[in-house]
C-alpha positions as CSV (number, residue, x, y, z in Angstrom):
1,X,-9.8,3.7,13.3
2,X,-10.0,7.7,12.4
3,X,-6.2,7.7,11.7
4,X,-7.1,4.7,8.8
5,X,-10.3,6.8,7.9
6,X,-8.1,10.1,7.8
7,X,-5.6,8.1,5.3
8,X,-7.9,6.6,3.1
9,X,-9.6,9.3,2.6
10,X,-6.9,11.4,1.5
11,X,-6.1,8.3,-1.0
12,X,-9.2,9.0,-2.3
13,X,-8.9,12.6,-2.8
14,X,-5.3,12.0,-4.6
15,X,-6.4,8.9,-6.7
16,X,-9.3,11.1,-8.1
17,X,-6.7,14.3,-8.5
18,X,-4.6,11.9,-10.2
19,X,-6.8,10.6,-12.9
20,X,-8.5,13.7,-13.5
21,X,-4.9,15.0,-14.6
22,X,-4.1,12.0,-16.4
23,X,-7.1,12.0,-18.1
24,X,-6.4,15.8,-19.5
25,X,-2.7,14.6,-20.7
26,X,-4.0,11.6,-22.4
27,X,-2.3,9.5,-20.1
28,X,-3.0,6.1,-18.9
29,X,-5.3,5.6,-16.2
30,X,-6.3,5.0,-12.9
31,X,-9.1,1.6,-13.3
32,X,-12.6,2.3,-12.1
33,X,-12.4,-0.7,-10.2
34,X,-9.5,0.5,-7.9
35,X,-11.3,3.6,-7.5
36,X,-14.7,2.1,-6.4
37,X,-12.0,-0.2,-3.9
38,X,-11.2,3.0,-2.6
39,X,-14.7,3.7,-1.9
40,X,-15.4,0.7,-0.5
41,X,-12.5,0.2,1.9
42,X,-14.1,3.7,3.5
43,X,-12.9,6.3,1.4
44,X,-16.3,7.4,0.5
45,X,-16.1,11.2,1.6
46,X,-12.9,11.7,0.3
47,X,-13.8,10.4,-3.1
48,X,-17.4,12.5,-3.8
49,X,-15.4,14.9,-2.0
50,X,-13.2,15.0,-5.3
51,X,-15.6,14.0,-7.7
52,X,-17.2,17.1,-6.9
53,X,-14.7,19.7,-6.7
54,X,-12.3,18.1,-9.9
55,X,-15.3,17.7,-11.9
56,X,-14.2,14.2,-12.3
57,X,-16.5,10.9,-13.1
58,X,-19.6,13.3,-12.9
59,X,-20.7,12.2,-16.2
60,X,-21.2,8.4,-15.4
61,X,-24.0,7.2,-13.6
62,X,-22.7,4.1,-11.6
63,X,-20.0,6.7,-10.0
64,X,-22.6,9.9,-9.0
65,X,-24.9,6.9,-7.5
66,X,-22.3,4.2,-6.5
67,X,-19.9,6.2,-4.2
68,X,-22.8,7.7,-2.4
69,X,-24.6,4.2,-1.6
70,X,-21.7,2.8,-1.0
71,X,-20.7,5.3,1.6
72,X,-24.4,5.5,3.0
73,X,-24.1,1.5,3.7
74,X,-20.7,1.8,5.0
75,X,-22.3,4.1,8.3
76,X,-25.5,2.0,8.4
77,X,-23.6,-0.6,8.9
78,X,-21.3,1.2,11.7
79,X,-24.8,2.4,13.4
80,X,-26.0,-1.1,13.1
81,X,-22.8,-2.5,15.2
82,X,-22.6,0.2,17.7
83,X,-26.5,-0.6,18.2
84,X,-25.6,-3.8,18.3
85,X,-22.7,-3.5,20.8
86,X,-19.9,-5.0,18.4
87,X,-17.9,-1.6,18.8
């Protein structure tokens, strides 16, 4: 589980890198919603991680608000289940 966490964080980080720089060249684009699938699939640190330090996506609200709630349910729900005994 921390080697997946490890990897898709570091997805994160590069999918963010990489549409911050193709964004600069006028180039097309990564898609929000793969992005946000990132996030969801528990690349949430990696990608505030580089929202924050490219500067990238800090300008729309539903990214500075839906990565962190996303990533904030992601471990309630992990705290829930090891409450709960399921891992």
């Amino acid at each position: 589980m921390l080697v997946y966490l490890i990897i898709i964080n570091l997805i994160g980080i590069g999918a963010m890198a990489l549409d911050k720089y193709k964004a600069e060249k006028n180039k097309w684009r990564i898609s929000e919603m793969t992005l946000f699938m990132i996030t969801f699939l528990g690349g949430g640190i990696g990608t505030i991680f580089a929202m924050r330090c490219f500067r990238h996506k800090t300008q729309k609200w539903y990214f500075v608000y839906g990565f962190p709630i996303i990533l904030i349910l992601e471990v309630l729900i992990v705290i829930t289940m090891f409450i709960k005994g399921i891992l």
